[in-house]
N, C-alpha and C positions, 0 to 999 in steps of 0.2 A: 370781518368774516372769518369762519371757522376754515380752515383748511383742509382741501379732499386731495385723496391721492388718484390717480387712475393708475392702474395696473394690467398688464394682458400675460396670464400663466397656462403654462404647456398642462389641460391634465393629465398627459399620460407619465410625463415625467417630473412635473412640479415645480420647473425651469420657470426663470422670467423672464418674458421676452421684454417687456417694455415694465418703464417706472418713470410716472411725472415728476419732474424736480421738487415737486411740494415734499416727496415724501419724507425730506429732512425736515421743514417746516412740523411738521401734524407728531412726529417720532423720535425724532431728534437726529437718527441715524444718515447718511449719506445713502443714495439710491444706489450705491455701488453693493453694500451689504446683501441686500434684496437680489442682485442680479445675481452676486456670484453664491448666493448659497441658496435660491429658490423659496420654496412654501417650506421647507425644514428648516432655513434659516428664521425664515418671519414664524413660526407654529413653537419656533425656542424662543420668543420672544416675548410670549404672549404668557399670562401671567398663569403658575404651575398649576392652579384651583380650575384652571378652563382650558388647559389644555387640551385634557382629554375629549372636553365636552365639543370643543372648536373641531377636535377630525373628526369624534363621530357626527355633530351634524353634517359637515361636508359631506364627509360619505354619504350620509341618509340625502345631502341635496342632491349629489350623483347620481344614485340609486334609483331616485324620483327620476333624473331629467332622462335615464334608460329608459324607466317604463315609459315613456310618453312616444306617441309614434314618431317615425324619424322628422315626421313633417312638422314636429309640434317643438321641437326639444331648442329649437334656435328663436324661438317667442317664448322662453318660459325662463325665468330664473328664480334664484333664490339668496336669504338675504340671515346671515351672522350675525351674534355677537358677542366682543369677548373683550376683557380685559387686556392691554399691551403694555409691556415696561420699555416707557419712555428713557432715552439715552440717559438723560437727568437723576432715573430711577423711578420717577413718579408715577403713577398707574393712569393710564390714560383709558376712560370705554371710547373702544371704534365697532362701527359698524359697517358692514360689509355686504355690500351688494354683490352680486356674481350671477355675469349670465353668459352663456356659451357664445360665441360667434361664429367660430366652426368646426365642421366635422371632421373626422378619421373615414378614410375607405369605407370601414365596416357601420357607419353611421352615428360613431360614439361622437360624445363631446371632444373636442381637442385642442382646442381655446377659448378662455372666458375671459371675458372685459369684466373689469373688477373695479369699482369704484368705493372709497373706504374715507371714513372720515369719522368725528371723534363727537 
């Protein structure tokens, strides 16, 4: 079996609150990586040709799950993908699920369960 990670990240600050132990498994790295440097540590990891393309779709997934009414925004996700340099150096495609779980006061996203695998 392929291995998935699950993941649960802060959107307003890009923080990782959770990481399955797989994520050494599927990246090679230790889930320690991931915690203590957020979506800027894993978004330098991902291969420099998709970088860029990897935050602007996020954002454009953001963007989307705003417009949507507040009622709508915690049934809707949206889903990556991108190139990652595996600890090895090898280039690994992951794909990435992401859907919000909950809101902020003012009704934004503010947590996404993120399920990723290669």
């Amino acid at each position: 079996l392929v291995p998935f990670v699950v993941t649960i990240t802060n959107f307003t600050d890009g923080s990782c609150e959770y990481v399955s132990p797989t994520f050494k498994n599927l990246t090679g790295y230790n889930s320690e990586n991931f915690y203590s440097g957020g979506l800027n540590w894993f978004s330098n990891h991902i291969h420099v040709e998709d970088r860029i393309q990897f935050k602007i779709n996020f954002s454009e997934g953001f963007l989307f799950l705003l417009s949507l009414n507040q009622d709508q925004r915690l049934s809707c996700s949206f889903n990556l993908t991108s190139r990652f340099i595996h600890l090895n150096g090898n280039i690994i495609w992951l794909y990435h699920q992401c859907r919000p779980i909950a809101l902020d006061g003012n009704g934004k996203p503010q947590y996404s369960l993120n399920i990723i695998t290669d």
